[in-house]
C-alpha positions, 0 to 999 in steps of 0.5 A: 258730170259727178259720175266722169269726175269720179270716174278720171279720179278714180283712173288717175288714182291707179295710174298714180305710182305713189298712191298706195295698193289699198287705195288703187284697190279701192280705186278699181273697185269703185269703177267695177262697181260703177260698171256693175250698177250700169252707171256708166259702159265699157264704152265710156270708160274705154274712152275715158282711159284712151290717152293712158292706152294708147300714151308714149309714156311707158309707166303710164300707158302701163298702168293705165292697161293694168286698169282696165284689165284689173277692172274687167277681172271684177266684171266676171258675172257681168253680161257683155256683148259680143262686140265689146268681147271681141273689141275688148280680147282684141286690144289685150291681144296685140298689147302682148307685144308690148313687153313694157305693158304686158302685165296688164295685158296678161291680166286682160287676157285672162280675165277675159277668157276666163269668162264662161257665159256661152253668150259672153264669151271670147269666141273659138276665133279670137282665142286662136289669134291670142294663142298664136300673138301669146306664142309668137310675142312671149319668152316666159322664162325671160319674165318675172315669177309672177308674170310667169304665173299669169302666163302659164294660167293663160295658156291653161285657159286657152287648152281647156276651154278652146281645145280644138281651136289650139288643136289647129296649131299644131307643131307650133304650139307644141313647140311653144310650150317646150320653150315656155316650161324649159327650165322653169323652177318656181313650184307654183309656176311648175303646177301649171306647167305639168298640168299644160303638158297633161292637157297638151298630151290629150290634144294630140294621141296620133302617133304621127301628131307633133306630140309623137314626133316631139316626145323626146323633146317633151320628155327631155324637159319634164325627166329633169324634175324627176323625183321633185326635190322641194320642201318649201319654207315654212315662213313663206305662204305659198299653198303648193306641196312637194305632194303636190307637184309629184302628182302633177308631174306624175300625170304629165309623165302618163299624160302620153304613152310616146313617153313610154320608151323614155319614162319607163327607163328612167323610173327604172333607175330611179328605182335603184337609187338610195334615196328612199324618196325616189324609190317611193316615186318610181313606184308610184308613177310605174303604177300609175303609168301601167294602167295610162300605157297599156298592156302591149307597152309595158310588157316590154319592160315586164322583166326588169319591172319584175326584177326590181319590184323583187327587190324592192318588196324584199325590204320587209324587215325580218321581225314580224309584228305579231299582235298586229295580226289579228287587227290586220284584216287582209295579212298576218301584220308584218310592218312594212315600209312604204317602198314595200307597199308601194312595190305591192301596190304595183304589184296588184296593177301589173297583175290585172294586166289582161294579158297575164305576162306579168302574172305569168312571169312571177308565178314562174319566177325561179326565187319564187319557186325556190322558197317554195320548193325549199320550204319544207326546211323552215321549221320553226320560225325562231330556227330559220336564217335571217336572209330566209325569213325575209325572202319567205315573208316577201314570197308570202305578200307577193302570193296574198297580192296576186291572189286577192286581185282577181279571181283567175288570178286566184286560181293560178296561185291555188294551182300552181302553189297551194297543191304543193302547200298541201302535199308538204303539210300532208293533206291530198286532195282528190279530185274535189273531195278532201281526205280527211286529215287527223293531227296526232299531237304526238307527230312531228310538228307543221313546219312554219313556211307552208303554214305561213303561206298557206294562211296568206293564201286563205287571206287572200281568198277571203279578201277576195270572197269579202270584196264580192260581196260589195254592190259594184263587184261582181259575186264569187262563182261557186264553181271558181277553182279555189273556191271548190279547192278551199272547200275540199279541205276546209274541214281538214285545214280546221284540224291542222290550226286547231292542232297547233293551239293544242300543242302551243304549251310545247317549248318548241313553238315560238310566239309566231308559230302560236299566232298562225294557228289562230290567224287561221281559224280566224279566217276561214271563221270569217269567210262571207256566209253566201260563200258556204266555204265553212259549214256551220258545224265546222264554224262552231268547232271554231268558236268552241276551240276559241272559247276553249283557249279563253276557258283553260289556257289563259295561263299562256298569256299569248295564246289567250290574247290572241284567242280573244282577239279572233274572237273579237275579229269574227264577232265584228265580221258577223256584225258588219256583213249581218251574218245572221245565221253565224250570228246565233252561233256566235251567241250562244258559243261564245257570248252565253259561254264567257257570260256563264263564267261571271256566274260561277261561284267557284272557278280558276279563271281570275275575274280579271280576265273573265271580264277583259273577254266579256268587255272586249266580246261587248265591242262586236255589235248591239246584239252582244253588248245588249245581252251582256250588259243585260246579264251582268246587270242580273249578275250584279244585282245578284252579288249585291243581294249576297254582299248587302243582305247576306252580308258575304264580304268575301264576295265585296272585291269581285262586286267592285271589278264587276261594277268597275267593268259595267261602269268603264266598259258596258255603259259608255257603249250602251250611251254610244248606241242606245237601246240599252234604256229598258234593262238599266231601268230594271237594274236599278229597280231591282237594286231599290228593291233589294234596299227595301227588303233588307231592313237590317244589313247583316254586316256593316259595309263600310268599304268605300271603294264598293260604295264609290262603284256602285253610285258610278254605276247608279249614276250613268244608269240612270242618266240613260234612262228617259224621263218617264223611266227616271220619275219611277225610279226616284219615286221608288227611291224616295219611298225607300229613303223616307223609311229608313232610320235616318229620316225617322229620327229626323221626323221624330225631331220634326226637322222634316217640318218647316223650322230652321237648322239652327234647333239642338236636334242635329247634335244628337244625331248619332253617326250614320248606320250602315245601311243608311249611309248605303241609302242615303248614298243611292239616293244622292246617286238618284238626284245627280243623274236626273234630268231636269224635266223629270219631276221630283216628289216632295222636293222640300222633304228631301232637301232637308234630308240631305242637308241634314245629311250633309252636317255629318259630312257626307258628300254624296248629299252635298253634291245632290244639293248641287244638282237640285238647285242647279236643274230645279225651275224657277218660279217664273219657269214655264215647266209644268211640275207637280209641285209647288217648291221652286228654285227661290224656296230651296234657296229660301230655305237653305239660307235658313238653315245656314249655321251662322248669319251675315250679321254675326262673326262667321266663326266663333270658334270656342265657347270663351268667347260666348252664345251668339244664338248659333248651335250650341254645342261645344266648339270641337263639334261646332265646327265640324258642323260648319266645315260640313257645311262649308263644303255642302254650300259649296257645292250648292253655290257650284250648282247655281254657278253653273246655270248663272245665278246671281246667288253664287255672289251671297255663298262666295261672300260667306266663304270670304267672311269666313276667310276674314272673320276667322282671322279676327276671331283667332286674332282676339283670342290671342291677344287674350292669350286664351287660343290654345292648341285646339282652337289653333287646329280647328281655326287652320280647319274651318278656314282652308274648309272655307279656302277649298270651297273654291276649288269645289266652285271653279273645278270640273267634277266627274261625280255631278254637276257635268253634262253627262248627268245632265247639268246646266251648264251656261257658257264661260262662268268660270270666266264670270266669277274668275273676273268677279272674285279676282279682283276682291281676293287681291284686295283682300291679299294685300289689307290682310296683316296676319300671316293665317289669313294671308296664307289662306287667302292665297290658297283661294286664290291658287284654286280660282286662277288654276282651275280657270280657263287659261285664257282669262287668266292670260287676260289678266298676266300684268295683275296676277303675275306678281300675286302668283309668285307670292302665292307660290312662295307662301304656300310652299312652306306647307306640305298640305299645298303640294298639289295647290303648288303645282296646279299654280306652276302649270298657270305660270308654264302657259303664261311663259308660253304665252307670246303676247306677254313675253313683256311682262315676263321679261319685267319680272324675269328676276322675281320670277326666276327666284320663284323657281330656284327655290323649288328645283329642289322641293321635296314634297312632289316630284312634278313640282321639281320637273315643272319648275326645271321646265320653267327655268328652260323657258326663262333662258330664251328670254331677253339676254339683258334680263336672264343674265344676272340671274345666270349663275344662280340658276346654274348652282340651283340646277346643279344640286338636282341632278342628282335627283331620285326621279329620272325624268327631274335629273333629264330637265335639270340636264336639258336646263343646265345646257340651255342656261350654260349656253348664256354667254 
């Protein structure tokens, strides 16, 4: 009894009119569900619902069959037996009657239908009836859209699955179809309606069926959406594109060959209408319906096809792209619109023909055989007329199309045009034997047009080679006529390429003229080595005139351009086709040469371009890149030794190129592959060697921008070596280090030896020398790049060298502090180490040798003020020392941030009191009148030290602490500590009452909001909108913040552009637009002015009530810029004064 309460509640809900769509989804869902669990039948609900099925009320009767068969429609997996099928498929048949309830009658008939359980399903019988009451009872175009819909998908159905049994229909369900589909104009309704004509086409192929009988008919109705025009509203989600429907009606338009007589003609129009959109279409349905029609058919329409593709194909532009060629595999690179490669696409088809009427028809073509015949007149390409050059070009593509499709057509083409090709160049053939052609650089020049085709033709032979040696193709025949043609007179076609290159310095040759030589040595380079066209002896001539261009011609920029990309081209060929043979080849002429040109002392070629060849020759394949890295890694390491050791700066500016190309070039590939982990490892062996036997440097090298280069290369050498590989390299590092002068000095004073950092002797440390900055650099370089399961030797010891190394400002030593604690384990860690110093120890020992507790003012600044227990050493050097120190704990701090320790807040809080404390500090010796110039200087110092520590904290860093190195990295913690330290700041911001603290609280506050996620700030935008304004008005009274100004400006462009805020922007419109005004003009950073003018035009689309007032300011603001110096600031102050102008 609860399950039929249920049951008519869950009816009279649905059958309701007033009850809300989700409830009578719900509704239907509880009764399937019902159904489902077997809780009650079909049966009984049938039963329940007979008075809304069979009732005289409309609505209701309605209703109540739209219930039922929205209830099926959820029963799809649900066995059923055949009676219930039948009984259930034959109700909805007869209620397709009645039009008042024929949207559930539909709904019934689908779902039912749609059903493909063999043993559940409408039987060929019941389906036949419902097509034929579907046909009789139907007018679809009378209905609505979506009743339209459900119609075409019932009709879909029954076409697919009950093929023959609507086969039987005959004449009668063709005609119902054209009736249907007549006029039809909703895009997802057309879907269906194209795909019905496709799957009616297949029913009946006799040509006396209804189809053949009714093709014009049919046709009639499918020509006039021909070419679909549609481009649906973006606001509407309908999930059909103009794509879409031109391929649907595509297959409709091939779906028959009855419709050939009618199609074809209209395509033909078509293609000779001005709309580009409807050429494009014409083409691509002629391709398509060439091979669904058949050869008998469309050769009648052979010559008008032909006529119009010639047309179409002529609609390349004049200019060829010319550093295109090369990339281009398959031609020399002109651009091309799409009716052009749609028109060769069809070109391709029609040529396949088996008959060869098109082929035929286009290899005796009068234009055609014109160009040819008149060829020899096109000298130079620059000489050639306008109308020439593009005829010329299209006869080329057309002759690369017909003679890569085929091998016979191949033939034809080497036949019928390249003899002639040759006779005009001057080289015979005789029989299969070539005369040896000599070029002599004194003769007359090769004109352009039989070069040019003559190259399109030797692509195409290749293409045609390469796609042979693919699995489902069938393998070139060396008994091929243009096979046996192209290796007749290989050698000598070598000879005429080379030529060229040898005459490209004459004045008379163009650019393209030069490129033609290279493009064709390129491919008959690049021939598949089964083919044997080139010999080896005359593939090696072609590398060594390639490499002879890189060598001595890289004054013509060019022809050396275009020579390194063949190369590039023929290595990559090598690689992929696993030419192994040309592969040595290739190695030894072009690899090993281009390599010996680094190791010269003495050579014209500028270093520059020896490396662009030896990078770009690093692309080909692993082979390559193996070897070059291997030798360049001994080249450097060699250079090192004459720089570092010998002391030979001349050679410093060649030692950093050569390590900017390892690093930016070599090493990011051997990462991409792997493989490359053995010779790094001996790289940096050999470097610390080197180190170990220098024990004095000749010559202080003090070049930062070698330095820098070497740790890059340091660094992403060692990162790619394997944990076993890293512990030699830092055992070998640490013997180094350990010995060098710095470190000794450190142990005669005992600081490797517990104590704390507090003791005199850091202030008697003289600067670094040379080699121990060198040292102490790789070294950090070494820390940085280590994994964090490799085992680190007496960690204690080298923490301490790097603190006290990181007093005297170096950098390296402060951001390998961060990588320690930031891979180090903890003492709860379940890694084994062989030693004892875990995490809590490092970070023990740190804070013991911190310049200052959290007891005592952070910043004593002068000694007027007296000892506090701190370092004593005059105030100058005191605070150099914390600003030292400052920085190093903050990358410590960003170490631990990283991997989510909670000590981050104890080094956050040391940066905010030395914020605070040295305000207080400055505050007291001014009100003792006792701060004079100095101390004013180095309190600005230590604070903004202080203030920056952020920007280390929340900013991503190339040189450590980034998974490239290996770093732990724990998901949002610049979230985390952006939602921690926010809070504090703006607290601090507003107590604060001196104009220093303020200023460098919020230089804090720009590097935490700036190099935050935008999103967490977007969080935040009613708190923070008012706090950024300030910030960016405070600090722009100092030049020192430019950059702090702009990163601020691009926080505030992602707020404005941030939807879901627009009501907190249009509360503080004016604060925020007075902000802007005054930096439209700020002189210290041109992207500072265009990114506020970029601001100011995103205000002028917000609420009209809240911009206006602010109007003619932005106006007079705006007009002072447009005169700016930066082109780019005087086009946004144009774009700006328009869009605010336009306020009314």
């Amino acid at each position: 009894m609860a399950e039929r309460s249920q049951l008519i509640q869950h009816i009279e809900s649905f059958v309701d009119s007033a009850t809300s769509p989700t409830q009578q989804s719900a509704s239907v869902d509880a009764v399937a569900s019902l159904l489902k669990n077997d809780t009650i039948t079909i049966q009984q609900l049938v039963i329940e619902m007979d008075l809304y099925l069979t009732t005289t009320d409309n609505i209701l009767r309605a209703r109540g069959i739209l219930f039922l068969a929205e209830v099926l429609s959820r029963l799809a997996s649900k066995p059923l037996d055949n009676a219930t099928i039948h009984s259930l498929i034959g109700f909805f048949t007869a209620r397709l009657s009645d039009w008042r309830a024929l949207r559930g009658a539909l709904v019934g008939c689908l779902a039912l239908v749609k059903r493909k359980n063999v043993v559940d399903m409408v039987s060929g019988k019941d389906a036949r009836e419902l097509a034929d009451s579907y046909l009789e009872n139907l007018e679809v175009q009378s209905l609505g859209q979506h009743d339209r819909k459900l119609s075409f998908e019932l009709l879909q159905c029954l076409l697919d699955l009950y093929p023959e049994e609507l086969a039987e229909l005959g004449d009668h369900l063709v005609y119902g179809v054209c009736a249907a589909i007549d006029g039809e104009k909703d895009p997802q309704c057309l879907m269906l309606a194209f795909h019905i004509v496709e799957v009616l086409a297949g029913l009946f192929p006799n040509p006396a069926g209804p189809i053949a009988s009714i093709a014009e008919d049919l046709f009639d109705i499918l020509g006039r959406y021909f070419p679909v025009h549609y481009t649906h509203p973006k606001s509407e989600e309908v999930d059909v594109s103009r794509d879409d429907l031109s391929r649907a009606l595509m297959l409709a338009f091939s779906s028959s060959p009855f419709f050939e007589p009618f199609s074809i003609p209209l395509l033909l129009e078509k293609l000779s209408s001005s709309l580009p959109l409807a050429k494009v279409d014409s083409l691509k349905y002629l391709r398509y319906c060439t091979v669904k029609y058949g050869p008998p058919r469309m050769g009648k329409h052979a010559e008008a096809i032909w006529d119009s593709l010639k047309n179409a194909i002529q609609n390349l532009p004049p200019e060829p792209v010319l550093y295109s060629a090369l990339d281009s595999p398959d031609h020399l690179g002109f651009q091309e619109n799409e009716i052009a490669i749609e028109a060769l696409l069809l070109v391709q088809n029609v040529v396949l023909q088996p008959d060869n009427v098109f082929l035929d028809l286009i290899l005796a073509d009068k234009d055609i055989n014109g160009i040819i015949n008149s060829i020899h007149s096109f000298g130079i390409y620059k000489d050639i007329p306008l109308d020439s050059k593009q005829q010329l070009l299209a006869v080329g593509r057309i002759i690369y199309i017909i003679a890569k499709t085929s091998a016979p057509s191949c033939n034809k083409v080497l036949e019928g045009i390249f003899v002639r090709l040759l006779d005009i160049l001057g080289i015979p053939l005789n029989g299969s034997i070539g005369v040896c052609f000599t070029p002599d650089t004194s003769s007359p020049r090769l004109s352009f047009g039989p070069l040019y085709l003559s190259i399109q033709i030797i692509a195409a032979c290749r293409d045609l080679a390469l796609a042979s040696t693919g699995l489902a193709s069938p393998r070139i025949s060396a008994n091929e006529t243009w096979f046996q043609m192209l290796s007749s007179i290989s050698s000598s076609m070598v000879k005429v390429f080379t030529s060229i290159l040898v005459k490209s310095s004459d004045e008379e040759y163009s650019d393209l003229d030069v490129s033609l030589g290279v493009k064709g040595l390129q491919l008959l380079a690049t021939f598949p080595g089964d083919s044997l066209l080139v010999s080896k002896s005359e593939f090696e001539k072609i590398l060594m005139t390639l490499v002879s261009v890189i060598t001595t011609n890289f004054s013509i920029k060019l022809l050396w351009k275009l020579a390194l990309k063949a190369l590039l081209q023929i290595g990559s060929f090598i690689d992929s086709y696993h030419e192994s043979e040309k592969s040595l080849s290739y190695i030894t002429i072009v690899v090993q040469r281009i390599l010996s040109l680094m190791s010269m002392d003495d050579h014209s070629m500028p270093l520059s371009l020896i490396l662009e060849a030896i990078s770009d020759i690093s692309t080909t394949g692993p082979t390559s890149l193996m070897i070059i890295a291997q030798v360049m890694g001994e080249t450097i390491a060699s250079k090192f030794s004459e720089v570092y050791v010998d002391g030979d700066l001349k050679l410093a500016g060649k030692l950093v190129l050569l390590l900017e190309c390892y690093s930016n070039k070599l090493l990011p590939l051997i990462n991409k592959l792997g493989g490359g982990e053995g010779f790094l490892y001996r790289f940096t062996v050999d470097i610390w060697e080197l180190i170990e036997k220098a024990t004095a440097v000749n010559v202080g090298i003090k070049t930062e921008e070698l330095l820098n280069a070497t740790l890059l290369v340091f660094k992403l050498a060692i990162a790619s070596c394997s944990e076993e590989d890293q512990c030699v390299i830092v055992e070998k590092a640490c013997r180094v280090t350990f010995l060098s002068e710095f470190c000794s000095q450190l142990q005669s004073m005992s600081v490797l030896m517990p104590m704390e950092l507090g003791g005199s002797p850091f202030r008697d440390l003289d600067v670094f020398a040379p080699r121990d900055e060198w040292i102490l650099s790789l070294f950090a370089a070494v820390i940085i790049a280590l994994r964090p399961e490799t085992n680190i030797p007496n960690p204690k010891a080298i923490l301490q060298i790097f603190m006290a190394a990181l007093l005297k400002g170096h950098i390296p030593s402060a951001q390998a502090l961060g990588s320690l604690v930031n891979k180090m384990h903890g003492k709860d860690s379940k890694m084994e180490t062989s030693s004892d110093f875990s995490l809590e120890d490092a970070l023990e020992l740190i804070f013991k040798m911190s310049l200052w507790s959290s007891s005592d003012n952070v910043c004593l600044m002068s000694n007027k003020i007296g000892e506090t227990g701190e370092i004593c050493v005059d105030a100058e050097k005191r605070v150099l020392l914390q600003v030292h120190f400052i920085t190093g704990l903050a990358w410590i701090g960003k170490g631990l941030l990283m991997r989510g320790h909670e000590k981050i807040k104890d080094i956050t809080m040391i940066f905010l009191q030395c914020l605070l404390s040295s305000s207080e500090v400055g505050d007291s010796l001014q009100k003792q009148d006792s701060l004079d110039d100095r101390d004013n200087v180095d309190l600005l110092s230590l604070m903004r030290s202080a203030a920056d520590a952020f920007h280390i904290l929340m900013a991503d860093s190339e040189d450590c602490l980034n998974k490239r190195f290996h770093a732990t990295v724990r998901p949002l913690y610049k979230q985390r500590l952006f939602s921690t330290l926010s809070p504090a700041l703006l607290s601090f911001i507003t107590k604060s009452h001196s104009s220093m603290t303020r200023s460098m609280l919020y230089r804090a506050f720009g590097h935490i909001i700036s190099d935050a996620p935008l999103v967490a700030v977007l969080s935040e935008t009613k708190k923070l909108v008012r706090v950024l304004l300030d910030a960016i008005s405070v600090l722009s009274e100092d030049i020192l913040n430019k950059d702090i100004i702009y990163s601020l400006l691009l926080v505030l462009s992602g707020i404005l552009m941030d939807k879901s805020g627009q009501d907190i922007i249009v509360e503080n419109a004016h604060f925020i637009i007075s902000c802007l005004i005054k930096l439209v003009s700020y002189p210290h950073k041109m992207l500072v002015r265009e990114t506020a003018i970029q601001c100011l035009v995103a205000m002028s689309g917000m609420a009209h009530s809240r911009i206006y007032p602010m109007r003619t300011q932005v106006l007079r603001a705006v007009s002072k810029v447009l005169d700016d110096p930066k082109r780019v600031v005087r086009q946004e102050a144009v774009r700006c004064r328009q869009a605010w102008a336009s306020i009314a």
